[in-house]
C-alpha positions, 0 to 999 in steps of 0.5 A, spaced: 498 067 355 499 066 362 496 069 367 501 069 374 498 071 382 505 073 385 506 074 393 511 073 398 512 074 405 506 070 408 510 069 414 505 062 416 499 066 414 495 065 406 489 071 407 483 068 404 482 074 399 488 070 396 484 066 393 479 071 390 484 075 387 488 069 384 482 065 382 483 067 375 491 065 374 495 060 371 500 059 376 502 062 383 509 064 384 510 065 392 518 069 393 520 066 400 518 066 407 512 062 406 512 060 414 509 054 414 508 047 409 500 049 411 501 055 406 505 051 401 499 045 401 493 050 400 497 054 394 498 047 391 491 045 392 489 051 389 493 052 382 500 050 379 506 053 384 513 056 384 516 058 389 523 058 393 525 058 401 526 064 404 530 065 410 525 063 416 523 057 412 525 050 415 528 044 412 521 042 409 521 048 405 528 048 403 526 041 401 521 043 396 524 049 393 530 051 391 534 059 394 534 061 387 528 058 381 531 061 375 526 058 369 522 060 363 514 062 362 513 062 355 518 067 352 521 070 358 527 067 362 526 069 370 529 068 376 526 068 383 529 068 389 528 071 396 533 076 398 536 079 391 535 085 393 533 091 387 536 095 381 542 100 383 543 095 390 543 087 389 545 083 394 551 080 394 547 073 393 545 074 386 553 077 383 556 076 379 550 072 375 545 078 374 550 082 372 552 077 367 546 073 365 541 078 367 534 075 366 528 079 363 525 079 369 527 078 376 522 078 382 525 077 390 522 078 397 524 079 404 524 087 404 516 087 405 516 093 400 512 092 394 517 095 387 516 094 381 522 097 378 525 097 370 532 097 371 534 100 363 542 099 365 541 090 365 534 090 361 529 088 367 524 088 370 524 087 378 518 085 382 517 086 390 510 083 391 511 086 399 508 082 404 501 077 404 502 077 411 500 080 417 508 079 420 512 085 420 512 092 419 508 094 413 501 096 414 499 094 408 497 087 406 500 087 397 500 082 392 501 082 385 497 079 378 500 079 372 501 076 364 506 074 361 504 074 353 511 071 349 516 075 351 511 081 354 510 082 361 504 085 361 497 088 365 501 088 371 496 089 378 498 091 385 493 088 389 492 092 398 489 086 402 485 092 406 484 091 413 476 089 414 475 087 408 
């Protein structure tokens, strides 16, 4: 079983309670719009990462990340990117492949809208974490934890950063 700590959107700033809520996962996967190499550096010192670039990310980011991440935890075949958008509006991006070779789970960012969405006409499961930062116009910090048990994506958590916690 492997234990995975999901975010996105951090836009240069990692909420320490970051730490406190990932502290028992495996891995942490960051979907984009990291916002500065300090965030990449202090998830990477903490656990195991995965992540891709994001649109507002520098050439140092893009160095160390690809724009799509498509990969394997246990059993289960995934694809991060940062603007892929979700079942019923995917981005122009991700076509015709998600069509084609859908993945079992599929996780973007960039909306700054937390979803979890099954879409039943391709066979996934789609994951939006929101947005970890303080950057932009949601109000509500989110992140995501969940398991990955051979092929059972399972225990999925919604976390909300609350404001003067």
């Amino acid at each position: 079983m492997t234990r995975i700590g999901l975010l996105s959107d951090t836009h240069g700033l990692l909420d320490e309670r970051v730490f406190r809520h990932f502290a028992t996962c495996d891995e942490v996967w960051h979907a984009g719009d990291w916002g500065s190499m300090d965030v990449v550096h202090r998830l990477q010192a903490f656990k195991p990462v995965r992540g891709v670039w994001g649109n507002i990310d520098g050439q140092d980011i893009r160095q160390l990340f690809p724009r799509h991440n498509r990969f394997r935890c246990e059993e289960v075949d995934v694809w991060m990117t940062h603007i892929g958008g979700y079942p019923g509006r995917y981005d122009r991006s991700v076509m015709p492949d998600i069509f084609q070779q859908p993945p079992r789970l599929f996780i973007s960012g960039h909306s700054h809208i937390l979803k979890v969405k099954y879409d039943r006409s391709l066979g996934l499961l789609h994951i939006n974490p929101g947005a970890a930062g303080r950057y932009g116009f949601h109000l509500v910090q989110t992140l995501v934890r969940f398991e990955i048990d051979g092929s059972n994506i399972q225990n999925l958590e919604v976390i909300e950063l609350a404001q003067g916690e």
